[in-house]
Residue frames as qw, qx, qy, qz and C-alpha x, y, z in Angstrom:
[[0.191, 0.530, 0.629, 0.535, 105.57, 94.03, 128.20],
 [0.222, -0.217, -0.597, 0.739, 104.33, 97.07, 128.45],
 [0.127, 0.547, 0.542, -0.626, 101.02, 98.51, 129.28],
 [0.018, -0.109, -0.650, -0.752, 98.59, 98.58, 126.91],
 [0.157, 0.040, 0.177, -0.971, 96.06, 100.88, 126.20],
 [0.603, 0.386, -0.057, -0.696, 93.59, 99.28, 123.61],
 [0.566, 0.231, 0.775, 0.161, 92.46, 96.02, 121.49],
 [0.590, 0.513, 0.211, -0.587, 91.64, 96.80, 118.27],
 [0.838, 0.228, 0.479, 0.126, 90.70, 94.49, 115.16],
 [0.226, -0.659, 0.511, 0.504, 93.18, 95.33, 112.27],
 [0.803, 0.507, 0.312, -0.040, 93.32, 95.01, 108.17],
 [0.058, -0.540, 0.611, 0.576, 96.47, 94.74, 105.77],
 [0.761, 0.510, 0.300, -0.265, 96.76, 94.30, 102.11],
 [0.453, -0.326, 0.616, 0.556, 99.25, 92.90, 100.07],
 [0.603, 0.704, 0.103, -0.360, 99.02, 94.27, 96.80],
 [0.670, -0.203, 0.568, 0.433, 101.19, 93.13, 94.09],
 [0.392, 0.755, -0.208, -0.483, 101.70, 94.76, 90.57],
 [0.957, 0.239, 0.140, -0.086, 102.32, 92.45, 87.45],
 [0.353, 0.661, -0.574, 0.330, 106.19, 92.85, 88.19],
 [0.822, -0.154, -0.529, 0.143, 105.61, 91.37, 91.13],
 [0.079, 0.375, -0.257, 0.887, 106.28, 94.42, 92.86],
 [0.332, -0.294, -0.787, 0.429, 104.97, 95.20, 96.44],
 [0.145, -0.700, -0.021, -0.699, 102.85, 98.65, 96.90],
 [0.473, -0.455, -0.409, 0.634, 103.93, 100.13, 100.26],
 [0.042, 0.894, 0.030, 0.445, 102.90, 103.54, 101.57],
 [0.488, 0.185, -0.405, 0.750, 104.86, 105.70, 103.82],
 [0.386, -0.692, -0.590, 0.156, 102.81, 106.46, 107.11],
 [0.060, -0.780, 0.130, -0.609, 102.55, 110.19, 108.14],
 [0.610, -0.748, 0.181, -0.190, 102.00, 109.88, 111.86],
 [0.804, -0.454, 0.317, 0.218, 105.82, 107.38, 111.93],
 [0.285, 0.864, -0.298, -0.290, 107.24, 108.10, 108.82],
 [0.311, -0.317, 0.876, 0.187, 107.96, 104.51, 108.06],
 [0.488, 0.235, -0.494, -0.680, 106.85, 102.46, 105.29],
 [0.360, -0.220, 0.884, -0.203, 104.45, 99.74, 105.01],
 [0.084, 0.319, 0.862, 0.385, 101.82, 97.76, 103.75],
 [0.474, -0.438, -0.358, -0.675, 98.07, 99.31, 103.01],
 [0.407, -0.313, -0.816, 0.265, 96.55, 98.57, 106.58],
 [0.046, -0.348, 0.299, -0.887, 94.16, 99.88, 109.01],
 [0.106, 0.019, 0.854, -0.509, 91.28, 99.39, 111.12],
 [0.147, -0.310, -0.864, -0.369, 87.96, 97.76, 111.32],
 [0.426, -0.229, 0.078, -0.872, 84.73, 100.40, 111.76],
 [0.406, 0.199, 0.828, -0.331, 81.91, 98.86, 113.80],
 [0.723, 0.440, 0.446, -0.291, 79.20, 96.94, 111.51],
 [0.286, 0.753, -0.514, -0.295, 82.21, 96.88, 109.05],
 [0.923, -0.209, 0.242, 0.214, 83.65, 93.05, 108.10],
 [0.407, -0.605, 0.471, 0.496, 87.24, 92.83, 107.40],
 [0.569, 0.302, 0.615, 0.455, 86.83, 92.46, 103.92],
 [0.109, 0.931, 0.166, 0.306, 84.85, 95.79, 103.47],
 [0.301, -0.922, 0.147, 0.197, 87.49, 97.25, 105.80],
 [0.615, -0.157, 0.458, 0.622, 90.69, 95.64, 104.01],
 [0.419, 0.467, 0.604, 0.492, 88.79, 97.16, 100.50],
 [0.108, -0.974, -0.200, 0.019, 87.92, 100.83, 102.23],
 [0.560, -0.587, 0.223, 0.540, 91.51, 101.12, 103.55],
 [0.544, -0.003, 0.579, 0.606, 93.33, 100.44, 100.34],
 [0.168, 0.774, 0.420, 0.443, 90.43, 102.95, 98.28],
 [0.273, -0.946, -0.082, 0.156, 90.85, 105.73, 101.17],
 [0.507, -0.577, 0.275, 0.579, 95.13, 105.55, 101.08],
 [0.580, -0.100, 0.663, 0.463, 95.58, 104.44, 97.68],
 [0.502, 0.499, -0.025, -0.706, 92.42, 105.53, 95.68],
 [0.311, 0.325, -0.770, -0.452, 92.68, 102.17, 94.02],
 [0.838, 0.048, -0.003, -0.543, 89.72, 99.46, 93.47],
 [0.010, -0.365, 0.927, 0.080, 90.77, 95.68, 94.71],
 [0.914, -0.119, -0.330, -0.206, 89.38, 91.93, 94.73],
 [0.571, -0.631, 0.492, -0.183, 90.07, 90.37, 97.38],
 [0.554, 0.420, -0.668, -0.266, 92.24, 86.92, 96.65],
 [0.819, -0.238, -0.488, 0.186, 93.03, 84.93, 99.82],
 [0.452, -0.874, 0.130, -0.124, 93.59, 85.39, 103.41],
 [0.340, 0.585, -0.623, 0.392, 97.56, 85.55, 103.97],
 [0.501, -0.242, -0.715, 0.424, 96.67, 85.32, 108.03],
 [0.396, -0.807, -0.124, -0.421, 95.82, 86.48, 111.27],
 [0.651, 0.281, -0.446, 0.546, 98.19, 87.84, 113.63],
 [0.463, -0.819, -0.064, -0.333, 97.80, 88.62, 117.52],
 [0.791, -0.241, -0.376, 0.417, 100.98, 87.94, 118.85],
 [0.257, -0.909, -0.051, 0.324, 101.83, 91.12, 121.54],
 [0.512, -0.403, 0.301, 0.696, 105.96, 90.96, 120.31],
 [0.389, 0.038, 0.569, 0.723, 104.54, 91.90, 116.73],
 [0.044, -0.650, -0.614, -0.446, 101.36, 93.29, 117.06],
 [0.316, -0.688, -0.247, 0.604, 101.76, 96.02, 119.89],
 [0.401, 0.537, 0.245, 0.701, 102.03, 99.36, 117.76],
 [0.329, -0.477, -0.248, 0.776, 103.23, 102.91, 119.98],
 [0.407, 0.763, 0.432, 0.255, 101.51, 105.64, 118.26],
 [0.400, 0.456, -0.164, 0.778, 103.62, 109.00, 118.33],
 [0.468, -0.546, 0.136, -0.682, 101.13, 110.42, 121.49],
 [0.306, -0.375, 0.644, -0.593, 101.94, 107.40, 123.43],
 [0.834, -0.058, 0.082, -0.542, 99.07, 105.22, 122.86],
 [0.226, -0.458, 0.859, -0.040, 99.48, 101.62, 123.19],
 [0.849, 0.095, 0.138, -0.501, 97.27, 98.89, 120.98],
 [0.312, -0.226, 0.905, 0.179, 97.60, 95.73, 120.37],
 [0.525, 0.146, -0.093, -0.834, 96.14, 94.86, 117.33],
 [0.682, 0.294, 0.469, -0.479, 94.21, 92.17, 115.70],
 [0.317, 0.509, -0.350, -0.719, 95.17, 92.05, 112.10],
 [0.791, 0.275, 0.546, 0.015, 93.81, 89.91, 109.50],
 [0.065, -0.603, 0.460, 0.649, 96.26, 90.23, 106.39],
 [0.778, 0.551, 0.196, -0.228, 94.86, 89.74, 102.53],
 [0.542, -0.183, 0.568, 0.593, 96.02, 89.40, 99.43],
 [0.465, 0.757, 0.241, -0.391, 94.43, 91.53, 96.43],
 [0.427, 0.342, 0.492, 0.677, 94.74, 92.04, 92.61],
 [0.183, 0.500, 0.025, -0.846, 93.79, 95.56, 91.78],
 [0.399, 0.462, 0.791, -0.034, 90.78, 96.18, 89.69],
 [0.415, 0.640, 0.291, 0.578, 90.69, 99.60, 88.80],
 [0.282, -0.950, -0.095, 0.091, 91.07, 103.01, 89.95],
 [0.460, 0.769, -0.187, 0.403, 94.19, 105.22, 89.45],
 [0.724, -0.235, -0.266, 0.592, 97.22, 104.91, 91.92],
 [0.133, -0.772, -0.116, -0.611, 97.38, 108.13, 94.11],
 [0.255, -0.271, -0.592, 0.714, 98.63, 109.26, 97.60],
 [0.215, -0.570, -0.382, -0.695, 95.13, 109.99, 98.64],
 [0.650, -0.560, -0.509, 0.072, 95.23, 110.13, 102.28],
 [0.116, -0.837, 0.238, -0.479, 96.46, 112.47, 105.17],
 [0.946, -0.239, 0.117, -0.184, 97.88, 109.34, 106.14],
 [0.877, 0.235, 0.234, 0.347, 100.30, 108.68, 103.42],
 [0.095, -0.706, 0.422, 0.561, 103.64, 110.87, 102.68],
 [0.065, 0.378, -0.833, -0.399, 104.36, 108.52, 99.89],
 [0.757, 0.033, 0.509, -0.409, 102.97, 105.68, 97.91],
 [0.407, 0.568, -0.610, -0.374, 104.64, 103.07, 95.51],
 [0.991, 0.128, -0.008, -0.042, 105.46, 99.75, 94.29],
 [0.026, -0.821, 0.570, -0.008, 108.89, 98.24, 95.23],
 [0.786, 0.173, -0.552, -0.218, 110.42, 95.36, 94.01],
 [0.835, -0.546, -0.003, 0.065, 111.34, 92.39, 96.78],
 [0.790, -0.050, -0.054, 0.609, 114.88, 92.53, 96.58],
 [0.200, 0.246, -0.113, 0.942, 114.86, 96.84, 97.24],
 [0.448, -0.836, -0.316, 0.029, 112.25, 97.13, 100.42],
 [0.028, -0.747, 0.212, -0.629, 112.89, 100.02, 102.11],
 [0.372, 0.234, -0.711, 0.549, 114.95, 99.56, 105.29],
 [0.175, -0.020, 0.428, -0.887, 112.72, 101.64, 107.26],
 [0.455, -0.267, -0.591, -0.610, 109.48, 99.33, 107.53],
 [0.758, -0.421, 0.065, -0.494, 107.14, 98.73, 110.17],
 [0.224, -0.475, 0.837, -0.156, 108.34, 96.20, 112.35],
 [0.686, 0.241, 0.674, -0.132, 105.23, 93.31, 111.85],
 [0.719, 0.583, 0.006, -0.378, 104.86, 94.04, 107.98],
 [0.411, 0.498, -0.751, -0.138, 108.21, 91.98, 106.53],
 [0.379, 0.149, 0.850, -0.335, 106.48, 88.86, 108.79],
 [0.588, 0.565, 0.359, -0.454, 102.90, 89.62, 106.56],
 [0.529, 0.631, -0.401, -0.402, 105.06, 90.22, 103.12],
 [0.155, -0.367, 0.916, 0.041, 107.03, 86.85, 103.81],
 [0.385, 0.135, 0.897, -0.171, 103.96, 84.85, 104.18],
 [0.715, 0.543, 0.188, -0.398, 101.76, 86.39, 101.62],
 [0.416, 0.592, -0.593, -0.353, 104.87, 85.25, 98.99],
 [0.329, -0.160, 0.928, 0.068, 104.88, 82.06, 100.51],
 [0.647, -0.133, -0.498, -0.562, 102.63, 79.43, 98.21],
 [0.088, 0.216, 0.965, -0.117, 101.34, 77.65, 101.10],
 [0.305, -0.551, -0.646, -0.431, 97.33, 77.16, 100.37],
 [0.506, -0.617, -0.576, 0.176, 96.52, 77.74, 104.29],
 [0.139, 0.786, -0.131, 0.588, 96.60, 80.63, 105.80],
 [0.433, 0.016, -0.665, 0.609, 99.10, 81.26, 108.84],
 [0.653, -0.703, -0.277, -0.054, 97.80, 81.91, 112.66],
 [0.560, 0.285, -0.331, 0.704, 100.72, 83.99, 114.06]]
């Protein structure tokens, strides 16, 4: 394994559109696509951080629904930023309905931002986020520990 820089706690958000469609953005700093996700400020809980993220990229207004999981395993959670850095994150992965707010790349974050259906994901996704979309479609009730 190798040589990591940083811990830090981690938020994704499966968002779904009443097609059943996935919303993925397309990350500036790797230029791959993925879910809504980022990190948790201090005196922040992952809820308020799962519900900032998704307003900051997306400019849209969720409810949370149910936790999908939490996922620290190094082989999937290690993430190389383009300078090198090494973290391993943390993530805790929702599920949300959207409430209101207008769909928008609103972020110096985001090249892109859409809804794609499951059977046409882009090729080019993060490596941990088709793990997070699997389980949030599953219907178990419990949420996974990965």
């Amino acid at each position: 394994m190798e040589k990591i820089d940083e811990l830090k706690a981690g938020v994704a958000v499966v968002i779904l559109n009443e097609k059943n469609q996935v919303l993925l953005q397309k990350r500036a700093d790797v230029e791959l696509w993925g879910i809504p996700s980022g990190h948790v400020e201090i005196g922040e809980t992952v809820s308020e951080a799962a519900i900032r993220e998704v307003k900051e990229e997306t400019n849209l207004d969720i409810r949370i629904k149910k936790l999908i999981g939490v996922y620290s395993d190094p082989n999937s959670q290690v993430f190389v930023y383009p300078n090198g850095k090494v973290v391993h994150f943390i993530t805790t992965c929702f599920l949300a309905e959207i409430t209101g707010g207008e769909l928008r790349c609103n972020s110096d974050e985001s090249l892109e931002i859409k809804f794609f259906g499951q059977e046409t994901l882009p090729h080019d996704l993060l490596k941990m986020h088709p793990r997070w979309l699997k389980d949030a479609l599953d219907k178990k009730e419990m949420a996974f520990i990965r």
